[in-house]
N, C-alpha and C positions, 0 to 999 in steps of 0.2 A: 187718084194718085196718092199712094203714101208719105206719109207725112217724113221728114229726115229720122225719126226716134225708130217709128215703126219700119223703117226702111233698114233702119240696123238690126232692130231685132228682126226680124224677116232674115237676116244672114246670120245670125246669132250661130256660129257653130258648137252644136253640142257633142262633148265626147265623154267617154263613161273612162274616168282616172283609174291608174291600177292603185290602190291602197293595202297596207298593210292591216292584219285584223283589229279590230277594236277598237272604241267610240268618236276617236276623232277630239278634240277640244271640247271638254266636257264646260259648259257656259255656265256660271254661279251669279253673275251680274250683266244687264241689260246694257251698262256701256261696258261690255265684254273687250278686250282688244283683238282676242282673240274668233270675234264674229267673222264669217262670210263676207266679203265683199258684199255690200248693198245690204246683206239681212238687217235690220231693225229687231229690238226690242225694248219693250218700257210697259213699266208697271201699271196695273188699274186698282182705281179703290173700289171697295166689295161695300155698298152701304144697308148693314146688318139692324134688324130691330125685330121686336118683340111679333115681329106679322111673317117675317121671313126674309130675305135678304134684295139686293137691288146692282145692277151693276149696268153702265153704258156701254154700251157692246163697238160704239161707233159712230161720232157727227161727220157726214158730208163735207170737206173742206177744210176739216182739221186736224192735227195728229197723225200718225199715219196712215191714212185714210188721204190726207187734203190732198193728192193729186189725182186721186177716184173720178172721172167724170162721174155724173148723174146719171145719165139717160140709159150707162150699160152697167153698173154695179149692180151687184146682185149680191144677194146676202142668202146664204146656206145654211145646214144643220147637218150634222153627221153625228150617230148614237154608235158605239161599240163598244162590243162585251168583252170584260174582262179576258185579258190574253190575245187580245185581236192585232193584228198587225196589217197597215194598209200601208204598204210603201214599195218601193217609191213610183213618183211620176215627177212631171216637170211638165214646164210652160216657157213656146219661145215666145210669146205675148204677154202672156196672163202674167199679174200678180196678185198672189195671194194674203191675207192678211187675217192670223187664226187667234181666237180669244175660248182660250178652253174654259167651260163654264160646270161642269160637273167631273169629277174623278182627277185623276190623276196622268198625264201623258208621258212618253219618253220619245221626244221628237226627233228624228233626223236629219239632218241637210247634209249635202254633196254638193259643193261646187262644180257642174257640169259645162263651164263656157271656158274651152278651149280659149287662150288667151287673158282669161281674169289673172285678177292679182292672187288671187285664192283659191286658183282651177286646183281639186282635188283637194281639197281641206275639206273635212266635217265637222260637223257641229253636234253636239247632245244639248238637248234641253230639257231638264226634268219641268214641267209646267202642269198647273191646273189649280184646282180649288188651294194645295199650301203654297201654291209660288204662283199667284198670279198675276201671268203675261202676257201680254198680247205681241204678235211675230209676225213682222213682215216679211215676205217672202220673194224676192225677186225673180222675174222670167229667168230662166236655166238653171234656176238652184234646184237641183231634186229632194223633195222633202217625205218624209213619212212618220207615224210614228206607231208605238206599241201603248193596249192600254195596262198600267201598270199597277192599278189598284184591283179589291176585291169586286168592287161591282161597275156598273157600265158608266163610261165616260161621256160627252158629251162634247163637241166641239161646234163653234159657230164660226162661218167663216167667211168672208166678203172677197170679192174678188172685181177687178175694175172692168173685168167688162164681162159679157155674158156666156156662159159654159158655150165651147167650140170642140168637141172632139177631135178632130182635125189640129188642135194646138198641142193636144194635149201628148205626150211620150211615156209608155212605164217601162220600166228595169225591176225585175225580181226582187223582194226582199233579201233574198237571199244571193245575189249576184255574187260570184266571189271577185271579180275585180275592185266593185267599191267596199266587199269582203267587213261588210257591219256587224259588230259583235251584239246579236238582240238577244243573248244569255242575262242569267239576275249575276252583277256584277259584284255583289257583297253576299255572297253564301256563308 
């Protein structure tokens, strides 16, 4: 039997917003007002020394992580090369939670829940090695993002329970309804 949380997301309707082109609320601070219903952001410290650098990617129970059970968290890697672009998908279970650890990213979110306070609003977040964040990502926000520096980025990523294909939803990067401008914006 499903628990009441799960039994909502289970009905969670997702719909793909019509938007207008280009980036959506471009996010500059982690208590942004302008975030996604549910998305989270907050800073991690980077501790750098003379051997190479050090950073907690994640403790069980605390931070945004703390409502992670144990037993199904899973903690990923994902490497791509400059100019890559992997988006979007979404989750009506899953939540994601991304700590970009080499390069540079240009993340995207779409409000995809039919009914949110934020159905259809997106989000830009420049993150990685000079801005970094770590982003939580709630079940039906569609996320993606482009890698935006010269060489390959790196992303680490935990999610609270165990990769389900069957959860999982993609929509083209290039849909023109959520119509995401992935152009270099300062030419």
């Amino acid at each position: 039997m499903a628990k009441p949380a799960e039994a909502l997301l289970e009905r969670m309707r997702i719909e793909i917003p019509t938007c207008e082109k280009g980036l959506g609320k471009v996010i500059q601070a982690p208590d942004s007002p302008d975030l996604i219903a549910g998305v989270e952001v907050t800073s991690f410290p980077i501790y750098p020394d003379d051997r190479g650098w050090f950073l907690e990617v994640a403790r069980l129970g605390e931070g945004l992580v703390a409502g992670f059970p144990a037993h199904t968290t899973q903690v990923s890697a994902a490497a791509s090369y400059p100019g890559t672009i992997k988006a979007f998908h979404f989750h009506r279970r899953q939540a994601d939670y991304w700590v970009p650890i080499k390069g540079m990213f240009q993340v995207a979110l779409v409000d995809l829940r039919a009914g949110s306070p934020t159905f259809g609003l997106r989000n830009t977040l420049y993150t990685g090695v000079l801005r970094p964040w770590q982003i939580l990502i709630p079940p039906g926000v569609g996320h993606g993002y482009k890698v935006i520096a010269a060489e390959p980025a790196v992303l680490v990523y935990v999610t609270d329970c165990h990769y389900d294909p069957g959860d999982e939803g993609r929509i083209a990067h290039d849909d023109p309804r959520i119509h995401y401008d992935w152009e270099l914006q300062h030419k």
